[in-house]
Every structure is written in C-alpha cells, then in structure tokens.
Predicted model as a PDB file, atoms N, CA, C, CB and O in Angstrom, pLDDT in the B-factor column:
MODEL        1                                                                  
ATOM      1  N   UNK A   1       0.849  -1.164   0.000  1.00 69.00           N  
ATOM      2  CA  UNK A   1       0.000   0.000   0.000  1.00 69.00           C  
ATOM      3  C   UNK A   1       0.903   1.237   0.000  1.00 69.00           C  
ATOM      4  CB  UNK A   1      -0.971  -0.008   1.224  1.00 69.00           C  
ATOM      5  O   UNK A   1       1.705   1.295   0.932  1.00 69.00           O  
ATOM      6  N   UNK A   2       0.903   2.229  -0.888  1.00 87.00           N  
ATOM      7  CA  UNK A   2       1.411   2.939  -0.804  1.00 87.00           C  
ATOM      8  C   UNK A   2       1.738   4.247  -0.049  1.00 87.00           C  
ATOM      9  CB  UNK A   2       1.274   2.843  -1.415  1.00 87.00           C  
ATOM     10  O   UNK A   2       0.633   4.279   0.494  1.00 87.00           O  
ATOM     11  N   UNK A   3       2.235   5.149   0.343  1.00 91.00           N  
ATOM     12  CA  UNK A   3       1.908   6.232   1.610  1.00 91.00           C  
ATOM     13  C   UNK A   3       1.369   7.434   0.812  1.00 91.00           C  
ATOM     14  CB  UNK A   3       3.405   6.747   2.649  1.00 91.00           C  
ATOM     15  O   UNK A   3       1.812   8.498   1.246  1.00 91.00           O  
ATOM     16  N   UNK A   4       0.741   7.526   0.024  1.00 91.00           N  
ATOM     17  CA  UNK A   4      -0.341   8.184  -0.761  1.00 91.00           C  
ATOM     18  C   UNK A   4      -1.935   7.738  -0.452  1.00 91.00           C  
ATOM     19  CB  UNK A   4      -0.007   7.876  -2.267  1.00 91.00           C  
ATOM     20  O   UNK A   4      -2.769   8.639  -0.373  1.00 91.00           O  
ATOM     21  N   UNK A   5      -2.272   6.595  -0.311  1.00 86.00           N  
ATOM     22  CA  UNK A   5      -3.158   5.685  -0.137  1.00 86.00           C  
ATOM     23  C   UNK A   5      -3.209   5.545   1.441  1.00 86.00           C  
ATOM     24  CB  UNK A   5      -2.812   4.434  -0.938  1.00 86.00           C  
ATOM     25  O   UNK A   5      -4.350   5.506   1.901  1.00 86.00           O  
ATOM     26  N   UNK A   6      -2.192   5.466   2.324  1.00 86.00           N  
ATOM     27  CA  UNK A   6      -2.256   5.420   3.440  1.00 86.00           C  
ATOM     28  C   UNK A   6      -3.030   6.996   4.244  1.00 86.00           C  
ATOM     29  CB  UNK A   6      -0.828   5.014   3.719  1.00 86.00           C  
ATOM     30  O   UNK A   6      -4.044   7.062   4.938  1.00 86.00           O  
ATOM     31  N   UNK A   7      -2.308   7.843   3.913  1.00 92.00           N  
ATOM     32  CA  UNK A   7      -2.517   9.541   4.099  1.00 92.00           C  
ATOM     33  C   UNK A   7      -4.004   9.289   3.794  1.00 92.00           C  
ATOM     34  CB  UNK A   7      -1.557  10.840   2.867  1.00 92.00           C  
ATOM     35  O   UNK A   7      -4.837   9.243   4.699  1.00 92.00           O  
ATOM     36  N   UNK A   8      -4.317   9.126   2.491  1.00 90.00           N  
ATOM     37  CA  UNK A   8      -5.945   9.363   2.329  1.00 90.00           C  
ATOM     38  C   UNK A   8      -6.966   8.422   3.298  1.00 90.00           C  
ATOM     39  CB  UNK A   8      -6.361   8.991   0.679  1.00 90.00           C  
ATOM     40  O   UNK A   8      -8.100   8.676   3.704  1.00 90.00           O  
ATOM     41  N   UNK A   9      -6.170   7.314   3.493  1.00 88.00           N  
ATOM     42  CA  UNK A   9      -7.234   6.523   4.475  1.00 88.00           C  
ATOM     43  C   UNK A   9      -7.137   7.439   5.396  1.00 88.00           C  
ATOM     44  CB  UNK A   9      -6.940   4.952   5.057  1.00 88.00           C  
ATOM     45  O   UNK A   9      -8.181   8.050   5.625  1.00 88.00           O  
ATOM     46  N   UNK A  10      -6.113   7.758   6.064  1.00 91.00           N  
ATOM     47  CA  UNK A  10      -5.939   8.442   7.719  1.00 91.00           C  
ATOM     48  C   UNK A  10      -7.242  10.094   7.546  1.00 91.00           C  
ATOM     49  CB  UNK A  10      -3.474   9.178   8.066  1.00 91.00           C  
ATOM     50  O   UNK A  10      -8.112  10.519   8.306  1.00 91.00           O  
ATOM     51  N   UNK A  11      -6.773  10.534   6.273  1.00 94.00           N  
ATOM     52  CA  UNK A  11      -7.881  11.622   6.307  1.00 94.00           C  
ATOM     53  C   UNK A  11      -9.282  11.490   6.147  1.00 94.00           C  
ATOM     54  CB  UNK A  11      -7.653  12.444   5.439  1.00 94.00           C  
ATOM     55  O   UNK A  11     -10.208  12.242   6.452  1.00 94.00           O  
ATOM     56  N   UNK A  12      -9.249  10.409   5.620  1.00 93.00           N  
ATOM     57  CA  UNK A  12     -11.184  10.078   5.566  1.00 93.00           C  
ATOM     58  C   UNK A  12     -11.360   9.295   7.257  1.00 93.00           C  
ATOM     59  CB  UNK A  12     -11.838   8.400   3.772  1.00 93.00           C  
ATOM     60  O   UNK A  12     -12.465   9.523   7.749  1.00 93.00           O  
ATOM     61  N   UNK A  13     -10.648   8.649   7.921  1.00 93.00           N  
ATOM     62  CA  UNK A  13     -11.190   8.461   8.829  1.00 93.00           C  
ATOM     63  C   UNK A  13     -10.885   9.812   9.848  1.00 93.00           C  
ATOM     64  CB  UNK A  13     -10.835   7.140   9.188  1.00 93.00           C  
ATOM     65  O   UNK A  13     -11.739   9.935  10.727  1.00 93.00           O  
ATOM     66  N   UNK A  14     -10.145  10.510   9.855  1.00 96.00           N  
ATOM     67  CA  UNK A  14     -10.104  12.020  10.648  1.00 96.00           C  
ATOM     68  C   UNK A  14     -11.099  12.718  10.383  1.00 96.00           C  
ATOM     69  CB  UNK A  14      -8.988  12.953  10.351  1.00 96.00           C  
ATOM     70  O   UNK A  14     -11.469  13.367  11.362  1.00 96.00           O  
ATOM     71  N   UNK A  15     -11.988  12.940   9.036  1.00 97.00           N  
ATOM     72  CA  UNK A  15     -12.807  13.540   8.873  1.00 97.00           C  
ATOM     73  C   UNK A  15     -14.476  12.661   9.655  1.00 97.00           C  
ATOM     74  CB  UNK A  15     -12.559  13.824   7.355  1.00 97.00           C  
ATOM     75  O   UNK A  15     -15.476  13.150  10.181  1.00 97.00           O  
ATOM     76  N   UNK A  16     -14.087  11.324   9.386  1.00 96.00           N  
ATOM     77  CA  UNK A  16     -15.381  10.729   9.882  1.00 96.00           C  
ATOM     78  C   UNK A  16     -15.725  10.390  11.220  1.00 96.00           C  
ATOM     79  CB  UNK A  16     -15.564   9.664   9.305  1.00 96.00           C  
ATOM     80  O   UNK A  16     -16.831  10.034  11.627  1.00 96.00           O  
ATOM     81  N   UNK A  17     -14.411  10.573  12.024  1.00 95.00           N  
ATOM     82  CA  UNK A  17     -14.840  10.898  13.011  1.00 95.00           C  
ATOM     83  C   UNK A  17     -14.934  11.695  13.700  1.00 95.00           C  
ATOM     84  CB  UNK A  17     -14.707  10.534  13.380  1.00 95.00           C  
ATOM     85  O   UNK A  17     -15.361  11.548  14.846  1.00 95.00           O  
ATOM     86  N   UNK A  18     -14.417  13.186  13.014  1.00 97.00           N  
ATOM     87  CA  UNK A  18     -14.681  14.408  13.591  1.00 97.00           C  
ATOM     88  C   UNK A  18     -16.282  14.286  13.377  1.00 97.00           C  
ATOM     89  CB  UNK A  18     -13.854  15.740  12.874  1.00 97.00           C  
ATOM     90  O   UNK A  18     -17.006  14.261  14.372  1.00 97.00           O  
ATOM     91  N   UNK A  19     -16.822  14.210  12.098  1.00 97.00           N  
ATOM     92  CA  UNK A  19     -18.698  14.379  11.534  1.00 97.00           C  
ATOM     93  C   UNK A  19     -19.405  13.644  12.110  1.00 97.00           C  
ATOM     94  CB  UNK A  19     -19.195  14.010  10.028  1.00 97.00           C  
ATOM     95  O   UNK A  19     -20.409  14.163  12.597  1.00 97.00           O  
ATOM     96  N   UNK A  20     -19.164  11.818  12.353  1.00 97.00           N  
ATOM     97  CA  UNK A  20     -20.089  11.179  12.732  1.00 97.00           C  
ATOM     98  C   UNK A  20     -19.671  10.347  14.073  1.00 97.00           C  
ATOM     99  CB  UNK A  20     -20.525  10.452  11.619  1.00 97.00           C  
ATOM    100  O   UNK A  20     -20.602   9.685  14.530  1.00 97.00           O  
ATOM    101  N   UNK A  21     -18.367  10.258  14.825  1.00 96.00           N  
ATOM    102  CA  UNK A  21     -18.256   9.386  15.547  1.00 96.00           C  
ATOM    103  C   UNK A  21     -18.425  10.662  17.160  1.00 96.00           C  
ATOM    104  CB  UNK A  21     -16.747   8.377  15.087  1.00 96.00           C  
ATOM    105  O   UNK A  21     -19.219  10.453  18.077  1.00 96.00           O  
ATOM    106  N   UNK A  22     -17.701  11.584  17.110  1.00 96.00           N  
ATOM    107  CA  UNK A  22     -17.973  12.349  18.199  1.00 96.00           C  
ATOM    108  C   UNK A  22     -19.186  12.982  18.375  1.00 96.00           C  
ATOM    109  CB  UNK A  22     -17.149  13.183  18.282  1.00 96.00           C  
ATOM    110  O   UNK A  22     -19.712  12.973  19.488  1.00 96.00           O  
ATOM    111  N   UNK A  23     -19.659  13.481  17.519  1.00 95.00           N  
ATOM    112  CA  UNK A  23     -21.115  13.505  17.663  1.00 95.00           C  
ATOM    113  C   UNK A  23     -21.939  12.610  18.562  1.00 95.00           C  
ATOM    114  CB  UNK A  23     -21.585  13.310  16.488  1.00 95.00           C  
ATOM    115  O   UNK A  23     -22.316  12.827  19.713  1.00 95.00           O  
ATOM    116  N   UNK A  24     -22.128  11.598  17.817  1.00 95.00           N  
ATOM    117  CA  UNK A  24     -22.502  10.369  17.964  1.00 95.00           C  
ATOM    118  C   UNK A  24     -22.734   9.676  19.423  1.00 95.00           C  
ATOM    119  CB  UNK A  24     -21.602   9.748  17.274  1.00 95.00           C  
ATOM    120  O   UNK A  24     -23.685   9.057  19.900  1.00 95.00           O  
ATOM    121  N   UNK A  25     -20.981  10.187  20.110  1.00 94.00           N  
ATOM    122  CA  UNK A  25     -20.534   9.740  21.245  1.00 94.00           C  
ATOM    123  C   UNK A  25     -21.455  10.540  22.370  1.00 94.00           C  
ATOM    124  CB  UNK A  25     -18.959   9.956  21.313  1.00 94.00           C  
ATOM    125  O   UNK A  25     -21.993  10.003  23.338  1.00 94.00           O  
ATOM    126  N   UNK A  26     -21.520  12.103  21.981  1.00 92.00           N  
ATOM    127  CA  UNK A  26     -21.987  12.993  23.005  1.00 92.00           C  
ATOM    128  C   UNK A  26     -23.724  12.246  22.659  1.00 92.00           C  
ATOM    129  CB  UNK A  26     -21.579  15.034  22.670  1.00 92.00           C  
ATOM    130  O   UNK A  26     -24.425  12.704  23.560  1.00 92.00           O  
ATOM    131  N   UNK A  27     -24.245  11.707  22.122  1.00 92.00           N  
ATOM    132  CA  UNK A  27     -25.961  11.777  22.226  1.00 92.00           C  
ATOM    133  C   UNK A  27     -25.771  10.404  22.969  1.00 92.00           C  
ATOM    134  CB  UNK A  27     -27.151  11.806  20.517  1.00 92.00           C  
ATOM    135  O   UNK A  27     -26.532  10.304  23.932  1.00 92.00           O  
ATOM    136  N   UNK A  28     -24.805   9.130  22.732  1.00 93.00           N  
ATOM    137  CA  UNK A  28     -24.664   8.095  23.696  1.00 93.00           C  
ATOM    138  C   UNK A  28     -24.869   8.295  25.057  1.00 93.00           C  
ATOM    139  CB  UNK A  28     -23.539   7.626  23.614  1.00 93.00           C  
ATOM    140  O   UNK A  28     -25.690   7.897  25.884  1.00 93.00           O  
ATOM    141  N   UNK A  29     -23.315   9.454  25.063  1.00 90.00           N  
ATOM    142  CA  UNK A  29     -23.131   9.517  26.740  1.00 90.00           C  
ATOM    143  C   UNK A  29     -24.306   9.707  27.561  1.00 90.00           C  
ATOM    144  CB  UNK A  29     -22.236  10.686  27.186  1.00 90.00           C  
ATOM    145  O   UNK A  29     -24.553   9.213  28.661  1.00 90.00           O  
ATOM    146  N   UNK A  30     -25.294  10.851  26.544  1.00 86.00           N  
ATOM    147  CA  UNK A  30     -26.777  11.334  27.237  1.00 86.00           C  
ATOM    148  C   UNK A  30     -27.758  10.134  27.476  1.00 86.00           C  
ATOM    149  CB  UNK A  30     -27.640  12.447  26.188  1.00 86.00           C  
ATOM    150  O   UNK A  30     -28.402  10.206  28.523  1.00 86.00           O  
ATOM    151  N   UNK A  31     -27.940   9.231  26.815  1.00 86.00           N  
ATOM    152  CA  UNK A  31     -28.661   8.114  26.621  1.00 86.00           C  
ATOM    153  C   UNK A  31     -28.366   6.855  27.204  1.00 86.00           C  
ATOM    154  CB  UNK A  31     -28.708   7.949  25.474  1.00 86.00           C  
ATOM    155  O   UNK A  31     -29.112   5.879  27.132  1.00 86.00           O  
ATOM    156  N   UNK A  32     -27.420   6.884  27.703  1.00 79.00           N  
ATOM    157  CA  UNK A  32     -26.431   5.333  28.215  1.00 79.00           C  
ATOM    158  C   UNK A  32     -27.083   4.679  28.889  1.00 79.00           C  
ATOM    159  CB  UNK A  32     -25.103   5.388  29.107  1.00 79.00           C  
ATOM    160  O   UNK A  32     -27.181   3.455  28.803  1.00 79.00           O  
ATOM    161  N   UNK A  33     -28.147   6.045  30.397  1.00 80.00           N  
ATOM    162  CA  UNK A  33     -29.014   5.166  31.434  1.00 80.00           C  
ATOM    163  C   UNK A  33     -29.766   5.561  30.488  1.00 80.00           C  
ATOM    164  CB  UNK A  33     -29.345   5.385  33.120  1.00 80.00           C  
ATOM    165  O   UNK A  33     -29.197   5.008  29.547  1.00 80.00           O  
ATOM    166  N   UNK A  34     -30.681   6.146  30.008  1.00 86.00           N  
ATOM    167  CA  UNK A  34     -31.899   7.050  29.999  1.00 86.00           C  
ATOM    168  C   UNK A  34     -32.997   5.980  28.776  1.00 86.00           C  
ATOM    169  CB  UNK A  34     -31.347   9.004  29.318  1.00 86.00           C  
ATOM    170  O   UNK A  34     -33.996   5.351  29.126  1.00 86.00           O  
ATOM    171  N   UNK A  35     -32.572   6.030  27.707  1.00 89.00           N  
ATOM    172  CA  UNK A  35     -33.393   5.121  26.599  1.00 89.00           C  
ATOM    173  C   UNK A  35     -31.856   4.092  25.668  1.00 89.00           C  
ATOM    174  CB  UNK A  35     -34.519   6.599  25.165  1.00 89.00           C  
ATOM    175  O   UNK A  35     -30.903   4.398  24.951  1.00 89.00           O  
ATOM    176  N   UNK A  36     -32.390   2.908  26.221  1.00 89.00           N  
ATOM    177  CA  UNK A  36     -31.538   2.044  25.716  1.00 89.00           C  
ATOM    178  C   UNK A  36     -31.971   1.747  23.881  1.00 89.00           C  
ATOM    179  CB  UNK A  36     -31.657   0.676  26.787  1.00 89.00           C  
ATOM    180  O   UNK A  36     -31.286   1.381  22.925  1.00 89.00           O  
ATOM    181  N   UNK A  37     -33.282   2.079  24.016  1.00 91.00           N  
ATOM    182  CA  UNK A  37     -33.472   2.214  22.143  1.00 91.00           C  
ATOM    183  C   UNK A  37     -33.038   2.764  21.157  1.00 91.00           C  
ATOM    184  CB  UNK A  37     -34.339   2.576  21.707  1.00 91.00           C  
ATOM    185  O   UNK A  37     -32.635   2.359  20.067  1.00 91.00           O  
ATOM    186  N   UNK A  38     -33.192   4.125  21.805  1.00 93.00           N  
ATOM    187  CA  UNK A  38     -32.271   4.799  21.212  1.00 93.00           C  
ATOM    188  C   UNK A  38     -30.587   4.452  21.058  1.00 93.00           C  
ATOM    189  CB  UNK A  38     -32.478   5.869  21.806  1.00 93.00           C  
ATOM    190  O   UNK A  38     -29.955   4.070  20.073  1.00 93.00           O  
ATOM    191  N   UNK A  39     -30.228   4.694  22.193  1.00 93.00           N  
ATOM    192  CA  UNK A  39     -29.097   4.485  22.189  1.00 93.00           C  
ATOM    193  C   UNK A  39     -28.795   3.406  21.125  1.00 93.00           C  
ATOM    194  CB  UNK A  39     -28.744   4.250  23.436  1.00 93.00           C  
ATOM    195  O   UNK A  39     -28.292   3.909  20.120  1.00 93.00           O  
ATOM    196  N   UNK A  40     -28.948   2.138  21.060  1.00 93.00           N  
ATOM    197  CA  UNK A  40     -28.452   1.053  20.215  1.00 93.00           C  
ATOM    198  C   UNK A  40     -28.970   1.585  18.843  1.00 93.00           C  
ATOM    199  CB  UNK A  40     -29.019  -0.502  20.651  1.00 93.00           C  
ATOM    200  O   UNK A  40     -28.370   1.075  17.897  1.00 93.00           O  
ATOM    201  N   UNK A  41     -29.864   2.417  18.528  1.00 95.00           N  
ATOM    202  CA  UNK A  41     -30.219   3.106  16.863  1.00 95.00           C  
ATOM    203  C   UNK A  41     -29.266   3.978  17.095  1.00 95.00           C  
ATOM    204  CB  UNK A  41     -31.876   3.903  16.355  1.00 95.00           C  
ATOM    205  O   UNK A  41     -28.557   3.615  16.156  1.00 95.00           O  
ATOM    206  N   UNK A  42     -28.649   4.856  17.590  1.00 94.00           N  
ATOM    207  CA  UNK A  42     -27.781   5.795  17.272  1.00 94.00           C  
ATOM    208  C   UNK A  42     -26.598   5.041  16.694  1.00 94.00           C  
ATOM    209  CB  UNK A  42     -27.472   6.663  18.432  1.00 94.00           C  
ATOM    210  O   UNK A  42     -25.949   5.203  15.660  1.00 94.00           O  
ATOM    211  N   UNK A  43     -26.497   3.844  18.053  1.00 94.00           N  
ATOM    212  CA  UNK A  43     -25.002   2.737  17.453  1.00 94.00           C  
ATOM    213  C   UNK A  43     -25.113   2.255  16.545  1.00 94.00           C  
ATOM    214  CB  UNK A  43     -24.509   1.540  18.094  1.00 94.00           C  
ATOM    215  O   UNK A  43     -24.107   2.293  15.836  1.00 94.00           O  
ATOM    216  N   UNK A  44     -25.934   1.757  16.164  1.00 96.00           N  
ATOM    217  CA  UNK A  44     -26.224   0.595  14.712  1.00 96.00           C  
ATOM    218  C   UNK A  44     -25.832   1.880  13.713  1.00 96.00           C  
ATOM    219  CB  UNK A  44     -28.366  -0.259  14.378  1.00 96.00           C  
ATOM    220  O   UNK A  44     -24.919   1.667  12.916  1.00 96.00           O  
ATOM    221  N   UNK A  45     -26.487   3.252  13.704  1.00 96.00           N  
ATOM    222  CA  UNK A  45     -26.397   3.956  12.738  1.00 96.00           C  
ATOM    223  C   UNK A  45     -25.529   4.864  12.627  1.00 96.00           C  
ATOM    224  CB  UNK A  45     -27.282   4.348  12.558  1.00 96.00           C  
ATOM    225  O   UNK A  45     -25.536   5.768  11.791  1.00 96.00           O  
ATOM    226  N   UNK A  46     -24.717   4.664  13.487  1.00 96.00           N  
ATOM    227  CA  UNK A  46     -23.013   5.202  13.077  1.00 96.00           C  
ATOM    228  C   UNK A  46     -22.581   4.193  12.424  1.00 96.00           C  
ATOM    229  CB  UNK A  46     -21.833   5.506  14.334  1.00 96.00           C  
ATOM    230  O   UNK A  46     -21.946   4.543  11.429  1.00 96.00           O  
ATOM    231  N   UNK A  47     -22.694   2.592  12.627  1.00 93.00           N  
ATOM    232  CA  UNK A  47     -21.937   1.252  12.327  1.00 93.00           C  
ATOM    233  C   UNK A  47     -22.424   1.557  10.730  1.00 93.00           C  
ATOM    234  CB  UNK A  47     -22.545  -0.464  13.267  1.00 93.00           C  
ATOM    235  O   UNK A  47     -21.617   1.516   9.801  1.00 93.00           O  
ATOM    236  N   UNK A  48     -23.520   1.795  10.590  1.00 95.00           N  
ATOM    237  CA  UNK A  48     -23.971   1.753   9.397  1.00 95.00           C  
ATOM    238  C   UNK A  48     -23.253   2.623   8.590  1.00 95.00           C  
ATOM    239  CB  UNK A  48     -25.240   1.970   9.367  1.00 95.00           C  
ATOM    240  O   UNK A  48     -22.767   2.146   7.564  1.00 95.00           O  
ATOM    241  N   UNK A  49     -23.077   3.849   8.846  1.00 96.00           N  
ATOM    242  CA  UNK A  49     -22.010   4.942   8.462  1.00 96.00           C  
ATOM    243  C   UNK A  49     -20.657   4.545   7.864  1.00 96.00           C  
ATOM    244  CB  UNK A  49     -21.664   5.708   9.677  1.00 96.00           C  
ATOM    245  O   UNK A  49     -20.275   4.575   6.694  1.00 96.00           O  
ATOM    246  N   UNK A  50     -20.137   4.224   8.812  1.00 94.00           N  
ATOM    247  CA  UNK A  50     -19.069   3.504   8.943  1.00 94.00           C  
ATOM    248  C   UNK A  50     -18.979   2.462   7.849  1.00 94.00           C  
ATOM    249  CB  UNK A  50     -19.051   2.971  10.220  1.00 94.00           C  
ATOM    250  O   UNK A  50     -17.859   2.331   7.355  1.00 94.00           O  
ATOM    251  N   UNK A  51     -19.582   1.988   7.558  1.00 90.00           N  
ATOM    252  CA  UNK A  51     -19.410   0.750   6.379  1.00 90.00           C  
ATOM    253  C   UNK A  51     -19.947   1.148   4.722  1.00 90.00           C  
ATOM    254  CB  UNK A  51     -20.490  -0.705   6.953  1.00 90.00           C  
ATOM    255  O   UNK A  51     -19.798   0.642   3.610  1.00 90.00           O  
ATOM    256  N   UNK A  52     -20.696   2.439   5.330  1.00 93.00           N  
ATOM    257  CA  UNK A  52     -20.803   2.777   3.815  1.00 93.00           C  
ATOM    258  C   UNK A  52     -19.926   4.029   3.479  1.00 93.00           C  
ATOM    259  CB  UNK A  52     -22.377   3.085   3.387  1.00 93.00           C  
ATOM    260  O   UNK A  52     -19.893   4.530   2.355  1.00 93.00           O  
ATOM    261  N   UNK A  53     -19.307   4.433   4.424  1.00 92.00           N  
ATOM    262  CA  UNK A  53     -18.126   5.338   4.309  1.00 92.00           C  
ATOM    263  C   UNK A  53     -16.969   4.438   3.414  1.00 92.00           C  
ATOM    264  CB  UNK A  53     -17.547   5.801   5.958  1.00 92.00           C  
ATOM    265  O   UNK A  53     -16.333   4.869   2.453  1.00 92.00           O  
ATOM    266  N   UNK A  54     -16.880   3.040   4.020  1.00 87.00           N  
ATOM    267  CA  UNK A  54     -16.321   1.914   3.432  1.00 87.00           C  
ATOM    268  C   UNK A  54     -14.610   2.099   4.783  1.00 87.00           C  
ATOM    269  CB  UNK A  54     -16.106   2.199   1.185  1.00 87.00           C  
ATOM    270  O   UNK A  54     -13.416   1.998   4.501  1.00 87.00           O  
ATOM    271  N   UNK A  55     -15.203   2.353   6.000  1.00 89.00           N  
ATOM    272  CA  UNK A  55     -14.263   1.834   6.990  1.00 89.00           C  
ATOM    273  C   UNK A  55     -14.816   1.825   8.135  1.00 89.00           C  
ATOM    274  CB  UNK A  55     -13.090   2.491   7.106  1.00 89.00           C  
ATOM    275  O   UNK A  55     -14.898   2.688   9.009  1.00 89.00           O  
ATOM    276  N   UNK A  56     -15.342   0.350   8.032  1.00 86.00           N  
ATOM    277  CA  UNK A  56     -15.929  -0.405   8.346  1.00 86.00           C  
ATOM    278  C   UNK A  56     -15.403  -1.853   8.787  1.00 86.00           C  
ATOM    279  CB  UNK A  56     -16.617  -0.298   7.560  1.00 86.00           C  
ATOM    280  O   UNK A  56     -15.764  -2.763   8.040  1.00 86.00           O  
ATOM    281  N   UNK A  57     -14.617  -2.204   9.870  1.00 86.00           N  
ATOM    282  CA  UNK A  57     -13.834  -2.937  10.385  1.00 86.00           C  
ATOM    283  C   UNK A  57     -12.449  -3.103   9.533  1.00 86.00           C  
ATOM    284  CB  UNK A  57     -14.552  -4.067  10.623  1.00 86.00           C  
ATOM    285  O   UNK A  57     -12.242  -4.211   9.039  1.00 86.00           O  
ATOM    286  N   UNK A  58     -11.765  -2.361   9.390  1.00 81.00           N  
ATOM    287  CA  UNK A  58     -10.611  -2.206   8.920  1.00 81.00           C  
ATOM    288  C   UNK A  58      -9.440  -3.585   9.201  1.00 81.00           C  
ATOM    289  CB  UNK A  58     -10.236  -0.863   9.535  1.00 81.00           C  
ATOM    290  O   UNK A  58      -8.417  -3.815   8.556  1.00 81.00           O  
ATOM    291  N   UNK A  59      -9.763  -4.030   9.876  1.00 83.00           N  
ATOM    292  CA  UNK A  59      -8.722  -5.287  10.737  1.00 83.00           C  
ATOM    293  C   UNK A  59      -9.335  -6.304   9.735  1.00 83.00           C  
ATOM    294  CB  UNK A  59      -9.043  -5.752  12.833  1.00 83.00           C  
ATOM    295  O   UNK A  59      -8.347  -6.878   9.277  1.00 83.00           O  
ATOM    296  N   UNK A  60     -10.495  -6.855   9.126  1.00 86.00           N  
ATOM    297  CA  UNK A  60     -11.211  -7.817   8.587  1.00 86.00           C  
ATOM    298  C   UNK A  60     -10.708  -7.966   7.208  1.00 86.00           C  
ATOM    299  CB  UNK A  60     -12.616  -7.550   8.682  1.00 86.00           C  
ATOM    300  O   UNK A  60     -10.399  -6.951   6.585  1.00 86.00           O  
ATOM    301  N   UNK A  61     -10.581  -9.275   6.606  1.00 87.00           N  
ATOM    302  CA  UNK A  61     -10.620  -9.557   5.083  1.00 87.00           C  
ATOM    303  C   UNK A  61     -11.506  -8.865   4.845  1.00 87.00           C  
ATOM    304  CB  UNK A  61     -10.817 -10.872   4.507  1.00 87.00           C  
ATOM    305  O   UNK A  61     -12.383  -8.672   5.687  1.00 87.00           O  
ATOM    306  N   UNK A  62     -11.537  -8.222   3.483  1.00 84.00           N  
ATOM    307  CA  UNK A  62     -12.940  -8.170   2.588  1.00 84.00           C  
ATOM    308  C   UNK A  62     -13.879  -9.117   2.256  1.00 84.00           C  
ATOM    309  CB  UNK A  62     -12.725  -7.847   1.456  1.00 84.00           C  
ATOM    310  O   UNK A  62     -15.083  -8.918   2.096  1.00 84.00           O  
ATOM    311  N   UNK A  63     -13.137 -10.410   2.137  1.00 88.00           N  
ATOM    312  CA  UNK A  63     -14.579 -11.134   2.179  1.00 88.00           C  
ATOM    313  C   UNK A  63     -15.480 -11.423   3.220  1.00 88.00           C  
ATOM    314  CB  UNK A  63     -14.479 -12.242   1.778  1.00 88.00           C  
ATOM    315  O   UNK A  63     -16.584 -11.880   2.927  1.00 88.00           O  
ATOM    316  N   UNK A  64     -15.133 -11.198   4.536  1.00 85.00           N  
ATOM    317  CA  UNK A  64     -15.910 -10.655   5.819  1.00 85.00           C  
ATOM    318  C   UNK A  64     -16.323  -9.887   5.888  1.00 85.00           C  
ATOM    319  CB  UNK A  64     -15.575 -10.484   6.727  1.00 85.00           C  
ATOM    320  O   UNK A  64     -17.126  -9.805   6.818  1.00 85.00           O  
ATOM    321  N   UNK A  65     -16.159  -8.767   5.054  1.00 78.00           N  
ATOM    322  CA  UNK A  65     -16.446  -7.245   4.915  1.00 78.00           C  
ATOM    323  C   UNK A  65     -15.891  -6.167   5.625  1.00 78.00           C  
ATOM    324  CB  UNK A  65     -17.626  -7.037   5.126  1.00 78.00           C  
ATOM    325  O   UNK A  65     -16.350  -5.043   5.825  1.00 78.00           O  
ATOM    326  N   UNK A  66     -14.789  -6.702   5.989  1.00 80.00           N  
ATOM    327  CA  UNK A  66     -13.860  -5.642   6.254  1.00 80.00           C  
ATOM    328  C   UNK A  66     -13.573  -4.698   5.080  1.00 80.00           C  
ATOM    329  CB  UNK A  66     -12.617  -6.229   6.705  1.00 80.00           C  
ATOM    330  O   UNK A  66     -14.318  -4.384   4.151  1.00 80.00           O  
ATOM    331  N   UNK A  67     -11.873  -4.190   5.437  1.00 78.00           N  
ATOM    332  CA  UNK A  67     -11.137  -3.104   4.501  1.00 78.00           C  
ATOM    333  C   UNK A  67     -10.004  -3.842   3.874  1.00 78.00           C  
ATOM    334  CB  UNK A  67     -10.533  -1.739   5.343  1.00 78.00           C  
ATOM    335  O   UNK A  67      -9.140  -3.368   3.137  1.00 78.00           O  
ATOM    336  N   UNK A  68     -10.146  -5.160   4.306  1.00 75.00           N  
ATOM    337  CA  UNK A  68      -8.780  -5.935   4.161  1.00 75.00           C  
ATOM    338  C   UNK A  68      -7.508  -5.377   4.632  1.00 75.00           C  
ATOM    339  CB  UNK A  68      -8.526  -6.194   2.806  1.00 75.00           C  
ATOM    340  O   UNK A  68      -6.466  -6.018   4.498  1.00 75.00           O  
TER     341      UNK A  68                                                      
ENDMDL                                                                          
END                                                                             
C-alpha cells in the first residue's frame, strides 16, 4: 500500500470521526441510562455509516467485509 493511499485513508477516517463518531458519542453519553433504544439506533447507525463510508472494520478480510 502505498503512503499516498495510506494519508488518504488516515484523512477520511479524521474527517469521519470528527462528523459522525464524536457527535454520535456525546448523544450516547446522554442516553447510556436514559433510553436504551435509542441508544443502540444511534449505534447501529453510526456502524452503518461507517461501512458505507467503506471503513468499516478495517482489521477484517474483505470477504468478511472488512477493509482488508
């Protein structure tokens, strides 16, 4: 992999988790006791984010659906 390709991964995930993961975190923290429904739709729908961002378990083969 080249360090052209590397840089751009590191900036799409810097950007995605400045937009969707800290966000995300602060409506958790509020919700953690309060509504567990929510809470797990907020999680599922960052996860969901996350995989159509296309980094989405990064550690995984692609044919698991990782990033390989």
């Amino acid at each position: 992999m080249s360090e052209f390709f590397r840089q751009k991964i590191r900036e799409r995930v810097r950007d995605f988790v400045a937009q969707v993961v800290k966000p995300g975190e602060a409506k958790l923290a509020a919700l953690r006791d309060e509504d567990r429904a929510e809470y797990l739709n907020i999680l599922i729908g960052m996860r969901k984010k996350a995989n159509a961002a296309g980094l989405w378990m990064p550690h995984m083969p692609k044919e698991w659906g990782g990033m390989g």
